[in-house]
C-alpha positions as CSV (number, residue, x, y, z in Angstrom):
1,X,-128.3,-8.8,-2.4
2,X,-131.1,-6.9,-1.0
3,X,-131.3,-3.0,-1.6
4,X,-132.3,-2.2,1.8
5,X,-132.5,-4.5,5.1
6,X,-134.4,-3.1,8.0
7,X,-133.5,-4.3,11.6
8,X,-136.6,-4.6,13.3
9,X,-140.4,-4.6,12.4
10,X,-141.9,-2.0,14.9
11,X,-143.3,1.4,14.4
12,X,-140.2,3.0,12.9
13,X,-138.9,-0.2,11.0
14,X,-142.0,-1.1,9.1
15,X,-142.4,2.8,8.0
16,X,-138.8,3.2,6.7
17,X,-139.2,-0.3,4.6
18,X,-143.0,0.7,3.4
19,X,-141.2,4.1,2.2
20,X,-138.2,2.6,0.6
21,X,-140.3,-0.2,-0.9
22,X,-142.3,2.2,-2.5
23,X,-139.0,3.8,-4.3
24,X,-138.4,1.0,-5.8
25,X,-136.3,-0.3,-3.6
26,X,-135.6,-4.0,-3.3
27,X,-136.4,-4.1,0.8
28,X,-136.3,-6.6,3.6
29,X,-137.7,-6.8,6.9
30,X,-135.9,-8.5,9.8
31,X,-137.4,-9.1,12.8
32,X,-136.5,-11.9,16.0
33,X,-140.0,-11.6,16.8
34,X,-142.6,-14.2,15.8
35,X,-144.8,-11.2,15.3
36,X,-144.5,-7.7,14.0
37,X,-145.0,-4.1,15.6
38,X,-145.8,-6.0,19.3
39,X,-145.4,-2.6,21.0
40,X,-148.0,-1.2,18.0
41,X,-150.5,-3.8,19.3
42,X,-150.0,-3.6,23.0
43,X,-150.0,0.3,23.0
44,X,-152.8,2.5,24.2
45,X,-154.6,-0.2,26.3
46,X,-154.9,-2.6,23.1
47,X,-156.0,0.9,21.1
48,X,-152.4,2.4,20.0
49,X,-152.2,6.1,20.2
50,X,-150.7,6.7,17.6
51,X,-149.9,10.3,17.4
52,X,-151.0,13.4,19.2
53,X,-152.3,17.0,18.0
54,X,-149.7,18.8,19.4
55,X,-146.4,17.5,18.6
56,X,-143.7,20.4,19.0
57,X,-140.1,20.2,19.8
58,X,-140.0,20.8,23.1
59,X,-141.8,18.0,23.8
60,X,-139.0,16.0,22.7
61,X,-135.8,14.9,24.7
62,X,-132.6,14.7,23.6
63,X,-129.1,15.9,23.8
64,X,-129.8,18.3,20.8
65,X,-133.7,18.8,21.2
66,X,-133.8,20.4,17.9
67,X,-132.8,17.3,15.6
68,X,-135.9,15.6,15.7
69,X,-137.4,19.1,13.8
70,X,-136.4,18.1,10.4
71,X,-138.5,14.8,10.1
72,X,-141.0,15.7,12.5
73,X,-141.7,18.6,9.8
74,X,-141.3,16.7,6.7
75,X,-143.5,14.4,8.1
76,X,-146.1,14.9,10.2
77,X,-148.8,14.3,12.6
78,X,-151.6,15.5,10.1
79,X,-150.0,12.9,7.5
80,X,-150.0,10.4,9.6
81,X,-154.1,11.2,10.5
82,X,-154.0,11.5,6.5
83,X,-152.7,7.5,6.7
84,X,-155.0,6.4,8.8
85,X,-158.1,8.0,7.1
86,X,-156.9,6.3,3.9
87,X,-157.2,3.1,5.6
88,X,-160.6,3.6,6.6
89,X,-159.5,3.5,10.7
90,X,-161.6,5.0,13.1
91,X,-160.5,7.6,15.6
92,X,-160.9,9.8,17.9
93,X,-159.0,12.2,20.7
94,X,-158.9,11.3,24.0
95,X,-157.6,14.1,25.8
96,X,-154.2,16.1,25.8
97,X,-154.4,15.8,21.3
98,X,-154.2,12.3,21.8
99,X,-155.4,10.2,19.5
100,X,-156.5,6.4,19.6
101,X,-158.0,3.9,17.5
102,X,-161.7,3.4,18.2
103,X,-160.8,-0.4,17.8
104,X,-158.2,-2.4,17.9
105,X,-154.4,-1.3,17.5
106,X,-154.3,-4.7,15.2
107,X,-155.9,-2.1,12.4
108,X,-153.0,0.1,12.7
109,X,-150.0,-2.8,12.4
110,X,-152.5,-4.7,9.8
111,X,-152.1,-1.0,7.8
112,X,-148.7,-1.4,7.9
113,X,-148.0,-4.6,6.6
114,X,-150.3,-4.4,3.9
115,X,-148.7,-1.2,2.8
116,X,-145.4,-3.0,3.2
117,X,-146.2,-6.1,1.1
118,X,-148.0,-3.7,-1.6
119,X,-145.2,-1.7,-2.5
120,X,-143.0,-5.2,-2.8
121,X,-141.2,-5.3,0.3
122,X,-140.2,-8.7,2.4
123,X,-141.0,-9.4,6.2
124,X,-139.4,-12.2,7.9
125,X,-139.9,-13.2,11.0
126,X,-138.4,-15.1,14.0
127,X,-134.6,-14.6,12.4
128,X,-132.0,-13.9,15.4
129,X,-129.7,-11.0,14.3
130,X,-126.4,-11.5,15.8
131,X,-124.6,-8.2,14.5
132,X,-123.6,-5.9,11.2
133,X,-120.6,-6.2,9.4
134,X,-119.0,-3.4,7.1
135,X,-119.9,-3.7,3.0
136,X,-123.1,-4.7,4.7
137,X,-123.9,-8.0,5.5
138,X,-126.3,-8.8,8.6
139,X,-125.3,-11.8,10.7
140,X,-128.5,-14.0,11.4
141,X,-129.3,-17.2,12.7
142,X,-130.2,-17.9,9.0
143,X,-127.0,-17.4,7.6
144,X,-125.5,-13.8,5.8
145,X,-127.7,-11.5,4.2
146,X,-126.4,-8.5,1.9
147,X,-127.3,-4.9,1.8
148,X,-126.7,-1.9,0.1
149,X,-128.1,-0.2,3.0
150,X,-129.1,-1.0,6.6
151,X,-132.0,0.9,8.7
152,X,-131.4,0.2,12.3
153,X,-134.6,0.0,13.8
154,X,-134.5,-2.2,16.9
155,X,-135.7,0.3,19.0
156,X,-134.5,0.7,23.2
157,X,-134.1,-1.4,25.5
158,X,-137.6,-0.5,27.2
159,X,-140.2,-4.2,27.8
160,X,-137.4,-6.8,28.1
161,X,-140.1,-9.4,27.8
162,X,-141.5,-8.0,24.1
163,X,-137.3,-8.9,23.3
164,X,-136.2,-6.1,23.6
165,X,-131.9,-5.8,23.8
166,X,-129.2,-3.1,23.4
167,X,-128.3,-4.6,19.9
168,X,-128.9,-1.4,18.1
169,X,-126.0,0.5,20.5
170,X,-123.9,-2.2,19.9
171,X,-124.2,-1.6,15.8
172,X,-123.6,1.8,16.3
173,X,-120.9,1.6,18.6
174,X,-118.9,-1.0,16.3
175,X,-119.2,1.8,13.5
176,X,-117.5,4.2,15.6
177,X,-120.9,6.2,16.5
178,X,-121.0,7.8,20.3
179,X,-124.1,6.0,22.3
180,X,-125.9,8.6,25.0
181,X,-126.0,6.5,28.1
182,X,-129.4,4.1,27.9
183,X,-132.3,4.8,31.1
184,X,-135.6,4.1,31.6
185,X,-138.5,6.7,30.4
186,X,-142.2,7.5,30.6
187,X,-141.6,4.7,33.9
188,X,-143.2,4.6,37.3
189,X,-140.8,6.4,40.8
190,X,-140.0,4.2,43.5
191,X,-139.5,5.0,47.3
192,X,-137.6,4.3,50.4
193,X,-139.5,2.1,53.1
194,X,-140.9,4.9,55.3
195,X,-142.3,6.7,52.2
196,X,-143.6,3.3,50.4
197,X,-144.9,1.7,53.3
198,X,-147.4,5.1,53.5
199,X,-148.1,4.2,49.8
200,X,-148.7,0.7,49.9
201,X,-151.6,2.3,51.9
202,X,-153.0,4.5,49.9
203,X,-152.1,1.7,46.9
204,X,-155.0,2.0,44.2
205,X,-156.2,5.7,44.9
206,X,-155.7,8.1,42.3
207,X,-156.0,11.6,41.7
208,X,-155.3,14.6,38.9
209,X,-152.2,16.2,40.5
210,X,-149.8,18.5,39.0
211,X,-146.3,16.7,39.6
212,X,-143.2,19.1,38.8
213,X,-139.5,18.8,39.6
214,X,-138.2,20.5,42.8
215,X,-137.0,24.1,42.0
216,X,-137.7,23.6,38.0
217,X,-139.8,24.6,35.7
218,X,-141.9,21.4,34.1
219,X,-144.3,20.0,35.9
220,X,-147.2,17.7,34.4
221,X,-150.9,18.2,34.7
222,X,-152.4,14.9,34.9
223,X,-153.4,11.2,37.0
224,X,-151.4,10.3,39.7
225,X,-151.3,6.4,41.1
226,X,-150.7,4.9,44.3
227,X,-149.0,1.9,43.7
228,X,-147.5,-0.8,46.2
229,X,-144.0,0.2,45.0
230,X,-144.7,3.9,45.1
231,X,-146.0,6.1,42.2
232,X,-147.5,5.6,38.9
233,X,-149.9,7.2,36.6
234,X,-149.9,9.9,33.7
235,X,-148.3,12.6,35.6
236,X,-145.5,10.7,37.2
237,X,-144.4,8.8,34.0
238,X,-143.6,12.4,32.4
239,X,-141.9,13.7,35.1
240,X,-139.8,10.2,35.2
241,X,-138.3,11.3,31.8
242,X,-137.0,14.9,33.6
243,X,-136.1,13.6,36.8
244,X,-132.1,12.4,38.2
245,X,-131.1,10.2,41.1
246,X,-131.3,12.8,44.1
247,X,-133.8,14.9,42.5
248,X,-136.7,15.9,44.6
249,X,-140.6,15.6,43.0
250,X,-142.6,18.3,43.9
251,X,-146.6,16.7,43.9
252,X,-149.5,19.3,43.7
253,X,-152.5,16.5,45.1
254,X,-155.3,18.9,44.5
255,X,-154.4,21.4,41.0
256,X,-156.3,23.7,40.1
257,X,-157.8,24.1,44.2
258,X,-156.7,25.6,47.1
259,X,-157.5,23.2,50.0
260,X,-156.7,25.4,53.0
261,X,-159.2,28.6,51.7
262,X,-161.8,25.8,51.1
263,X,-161.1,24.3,54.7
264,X,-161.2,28.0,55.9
265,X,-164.6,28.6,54.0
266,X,-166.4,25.7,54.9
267,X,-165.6,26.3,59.1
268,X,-169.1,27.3,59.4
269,X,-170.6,25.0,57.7
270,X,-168.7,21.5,58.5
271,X,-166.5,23.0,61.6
272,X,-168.1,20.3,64.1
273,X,-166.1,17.5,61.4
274,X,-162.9,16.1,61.8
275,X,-161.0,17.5,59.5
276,X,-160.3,14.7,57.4
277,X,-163.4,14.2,56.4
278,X,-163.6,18.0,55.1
279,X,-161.5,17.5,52.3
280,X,-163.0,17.1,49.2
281,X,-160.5,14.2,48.4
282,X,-160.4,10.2,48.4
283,X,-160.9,9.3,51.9
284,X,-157.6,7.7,52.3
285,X,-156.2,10.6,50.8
286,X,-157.3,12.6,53.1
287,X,-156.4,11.4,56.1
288,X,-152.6,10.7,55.1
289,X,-152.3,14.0,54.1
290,X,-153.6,15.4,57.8
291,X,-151.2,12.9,59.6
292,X,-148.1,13.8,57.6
293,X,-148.9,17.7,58.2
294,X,-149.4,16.5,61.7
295,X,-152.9,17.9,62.7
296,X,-155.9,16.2,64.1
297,X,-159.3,17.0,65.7
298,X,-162.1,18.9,64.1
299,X,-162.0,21.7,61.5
300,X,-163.5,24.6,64.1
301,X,-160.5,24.0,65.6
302,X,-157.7,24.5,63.4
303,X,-156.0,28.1,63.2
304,X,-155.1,29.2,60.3
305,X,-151.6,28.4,60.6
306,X,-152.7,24.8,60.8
307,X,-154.5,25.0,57.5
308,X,-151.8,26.5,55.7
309,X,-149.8,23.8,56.5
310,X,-152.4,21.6,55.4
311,X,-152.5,23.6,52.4
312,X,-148.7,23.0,52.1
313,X,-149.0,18.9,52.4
314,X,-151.6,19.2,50.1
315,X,-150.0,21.5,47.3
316,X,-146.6,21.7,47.7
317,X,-145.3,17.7,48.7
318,X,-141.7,17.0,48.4
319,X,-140.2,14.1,47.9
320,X,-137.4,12.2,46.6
321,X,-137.7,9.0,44.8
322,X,-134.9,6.3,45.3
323,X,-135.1,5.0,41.6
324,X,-137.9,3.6,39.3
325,X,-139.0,0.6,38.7
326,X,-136.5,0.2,35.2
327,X,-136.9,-1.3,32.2
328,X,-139.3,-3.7,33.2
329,X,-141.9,-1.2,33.1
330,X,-140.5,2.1,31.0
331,X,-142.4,2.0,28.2
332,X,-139.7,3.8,26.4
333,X,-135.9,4.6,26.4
334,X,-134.4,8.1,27.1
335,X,-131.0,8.4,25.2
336,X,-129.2,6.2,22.5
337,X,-127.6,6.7,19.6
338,X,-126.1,10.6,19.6
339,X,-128.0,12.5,17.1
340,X,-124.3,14.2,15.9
341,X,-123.1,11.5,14.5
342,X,-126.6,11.6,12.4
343,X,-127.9,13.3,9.7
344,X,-130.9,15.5,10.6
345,X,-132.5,15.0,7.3
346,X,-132.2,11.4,6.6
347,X,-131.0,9.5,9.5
348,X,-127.8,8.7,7.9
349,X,-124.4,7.8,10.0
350,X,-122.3,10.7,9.3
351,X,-118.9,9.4,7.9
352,X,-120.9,5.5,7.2
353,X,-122.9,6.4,4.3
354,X,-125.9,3.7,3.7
355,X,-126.1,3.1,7.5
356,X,-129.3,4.7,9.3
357,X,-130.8,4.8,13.0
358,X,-134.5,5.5,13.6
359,X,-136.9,5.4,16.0
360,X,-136.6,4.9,19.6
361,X,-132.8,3.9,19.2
362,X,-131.8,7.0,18.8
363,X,-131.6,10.1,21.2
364,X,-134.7,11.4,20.7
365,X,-137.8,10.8,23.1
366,X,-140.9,12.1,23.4
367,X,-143.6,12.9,26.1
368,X,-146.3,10.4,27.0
369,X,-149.5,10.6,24.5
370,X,-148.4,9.3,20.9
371,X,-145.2,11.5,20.8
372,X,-142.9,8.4,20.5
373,X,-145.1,7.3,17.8
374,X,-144.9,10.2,15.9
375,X,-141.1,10.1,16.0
376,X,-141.3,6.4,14.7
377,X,-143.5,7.5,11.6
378,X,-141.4,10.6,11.1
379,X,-137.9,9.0,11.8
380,X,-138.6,5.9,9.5
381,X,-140.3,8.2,6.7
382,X,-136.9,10.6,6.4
383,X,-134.9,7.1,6.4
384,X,-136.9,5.7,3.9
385,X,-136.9,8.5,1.3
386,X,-133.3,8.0,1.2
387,X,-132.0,4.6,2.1
């Protein structure tokens, strides 16, 4: 009989069994990977960022924005940073409060581990867990094992190839707990064929563009990628969190500028040039955006009304994605277990005392830049002062 088994050995797992280990709690760490927090190493470009400066509600989605307050208050971003320094693990921010390693994410799941196994907590690896039974007992390929209390932490259903499955909803759901619909987040838009084939073009040319939703308010400030599919990059991953089947994208290829009073001001100067090849943008770039606003020939000869709608194809492009490219890329999941049926403060099933959800399973996701992260320290943390 274990005091506390944790479902899965990722970001939020390994922090709720470090904290209940170090309660004095008798914990185990389950995990059907052969190696733990995967999504730790592979995060960041191999450097995990592994929080951001300026974590704030509102960055947050969920169906009740305002649960994920309680632990991200209790427990946050600066004692994480705090963690980290402890550990002796370089830094640094990138851009946006985002914070990286300055080597390798390994330093970051090697932290953990060794936090884990110094406060006397288990890890076991490679063990299939088939379900959760009332009392508790845990259903593995190894047999039964018994708990006092269980911390579901097997995350979304986001990188099917890392393992993961839906097994998390189906705990909850078997304990009478409501289960916000499952979609891909933070993952790259899709096209029809008239609008991909133009892509496939321009496939590999990026740009800072502000990318918004159609008649909203949010809109993103960041890199934009051409992609054989459609479009990836920064900037379109946020949006992707926001944005519904039928939704139109509104794209912004040049914030910040205005292209048609630079086009205007440079007549004198470059008016003998095709007009293409007056935009200050990537060559490719450029020209698609002249032939979709339909205009041609050299600069001199524009009238204004031509540059303003230049100005338009440039700033204001609308379109509307057929879908995304799913779980296969998300690198997170928007929805899952419905914060009511938790408690704010510890992550507890209402109504199924011992039983808690952290971490990515549950309804709460974050913006691109370490705010998923931060959720997994600060989710696992309020679990693991209680469980």
């Amino acid at each position: 009989m274990h005091d506390v088994i944790v479902l899965g050995a990722g970001a939020a797992g390994l922090m709720a069994g470090i904290e209940a280990a170090r309660r004095g709690r008798r914990v185990l760490v389950l995990d059907h990977a052969r190696a733990p927090g995967e999504k730790i190493r592979i995060s960041g470009g191999g450097r995990c960022n592994f929080t951001n400066l300026q974590i704030a509600p509102e960055r947050f989605l969920s169906q009740n924005p305002r649960f994920a307050l309680s632990a991200l208050r209790r427990y946050t971003q600066h004692d994480f940073i705090a963690r980290i320094d402890r550990a002796g693990i370089a830094w640094h921010e990138k851009t946006l409060g985002q914070l990286f390693c300055d080597g390798s994410a390994r330093q970051v799941v090697d932290m953990l581990l060794r936090d884990l196994a110094e406060a006397g907590g288990e890890l076991r690896l490679g063990v299939t867990i088939s379900g959760l039974r009332p009392g508790f007992t845990v259903d593995t390929g190894d047999g039964p094992l018994d708990a006092r209390s269980v911390v579901v932490a097997t995350g979304g259903k986001s990188i099917p190839k890392m393992g993961a499955t839906g097994l998390g909803y189906d705990i909850a759901r078997a304990f009478g707990l409501d289960v916000i619909e499952p979609r891909p987040a933070l993952v790259p838009l899709t096209f029809s064929d008239q609008q991909r084939d133009a892509m496939q073009a321009l496939a590999g040319v990026s740009v800072q563009a502000r990318v918004g939703l159609k008649d909203a308010k949010i809109a993103f400030d960041e890199g934009l990628l051409f992609t054989h599919r459609g479009l990836s990059g920064p900037s379109i991953l946020q949006i992707s969190s926001y944005w519904r089947e039928g939704q139109a994208i509104e794209v912004d290829l040049a914030a910040g500028r205005d292209l048609a009073q630079e086009a205007q001001a440079a007549r004198s100067e470059k008016g003998a040039r095709e007009l293409a090849n007056t935009l200050d943008l990537p060559e490719k770039l450029a020209r698609s955006v002249t032939e979709r606003a339909g205009l041609s020939g050299k600069l001199a000869t524009q009238s204004k009304a031509a540059l303003q709608k230049l100005g338009d194809a440039v700033h204001r492009w609308q379109l509307v994605p057929n879908g995304t490219e799913g779980w296969r890329t998300a690198e997170v999941t928007l929805g899952g277990v419905d914060t009511r049926a938790l408690d704010a403060k510890t992550m507890q099933a209402r109504g199924v005392p011992g039983l808690y959800f952290v971490g990515e399973v549950v309804d709460v996701t974050g913006w691109l830049g370490g705010y998923n992260f931060q959720w997994a320290w600060s989710s696992g943390w309020a679990a693991g002062q209680a469980a």
